[in-house]
C-alpha positions, 0 to 999 in steps of 0.5 A: 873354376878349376881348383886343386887341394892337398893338404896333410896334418900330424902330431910329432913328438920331438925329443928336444926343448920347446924353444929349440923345436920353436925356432927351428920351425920358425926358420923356413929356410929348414925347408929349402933345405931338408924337404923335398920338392921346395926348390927355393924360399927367399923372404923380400924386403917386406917379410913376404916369404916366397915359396918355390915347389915341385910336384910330381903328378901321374898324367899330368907330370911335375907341376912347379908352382910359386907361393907367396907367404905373409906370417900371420901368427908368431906368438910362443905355442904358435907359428903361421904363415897364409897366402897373401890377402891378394893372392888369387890363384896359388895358396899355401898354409903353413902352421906349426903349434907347440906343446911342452910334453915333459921337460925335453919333450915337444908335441908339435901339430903341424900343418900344411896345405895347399890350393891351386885356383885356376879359371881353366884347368889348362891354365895350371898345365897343359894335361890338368884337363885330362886328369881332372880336379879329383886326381890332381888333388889325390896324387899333390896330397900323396906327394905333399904327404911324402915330402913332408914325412921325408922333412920331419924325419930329418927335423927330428934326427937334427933336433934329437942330436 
């Protein structure tokens, strides 16, 4: 099995409420629109949300991948969305945890991550082979770690406004 992971965690402050900062993290469409590398997320009928998102990796090149995403939590501190129960092969975790600082002030504990499955490494691209599970995992984790810095940042100026 040929299996690749990245993953990134951190605590923002946000200077705005908590039921702003909330429903800003609820709406995915935030990261279409404001993170780098997911090309497109559309939500079916069935409040499946599907994930399109690129990668670049060393060696390899860009790896696009498409993730579907059931809400798993939805209460007032909380927000999760988890790879569907019959997916097999493509795995995205998203969650986000609130916390009222001070009045005007929001923690938020946010998380993302990620996981390819693949009987052979040829199977998620061509090269993978050549640069191994290590590598891949390394460089994805770099390249997620980027993209959702550049995203929180504009998360924070739009909700600091």
């Amino acid at each position: 099995m040929f299996t690749v992971k990245a993953g990134y965690s951190s605590d923002i402050e946000v200077r705005s409420s908590i039921d702003k900062v909330r429903e800003f993290f609820s709406d995915i469409s935030n990261f279409a629109e404001m993170m780098p590398g997911v090309e497109q997320i559309h939500t079916d009928a069935k409040g499946i949300a599907h994930w399109k998102v690129q990668a670049s990796v060393p060696v390899v090149g860009h790896i696009l991948q498409k993730f579907a995403v059931e809400m798993a939590e939805n209460s007032e501190d909380r927000i999760e969305w988890s790879p569907l129960r019959t997916e097999a092969e493509n795995f995205l975790r998203y969650s986000a945890d609130f916390l009222e600082k001070a009045k005007g002030v929001t923690m938020v504990r946010f998380s993302q991550a990620v996981e390819l499955r693949r009987k052979k490494a040829g199977e998620l691209h061509s090269l993978a082979w050549l640069a191994g599970e290590s590598l891949i995992s390394s460089e994805m984790t770099k390249s997620i770690t980027e993209m959702i810095k550049v995203f929180i940042g504009r998360a924070k100026e739009k909700l600091e406004k």
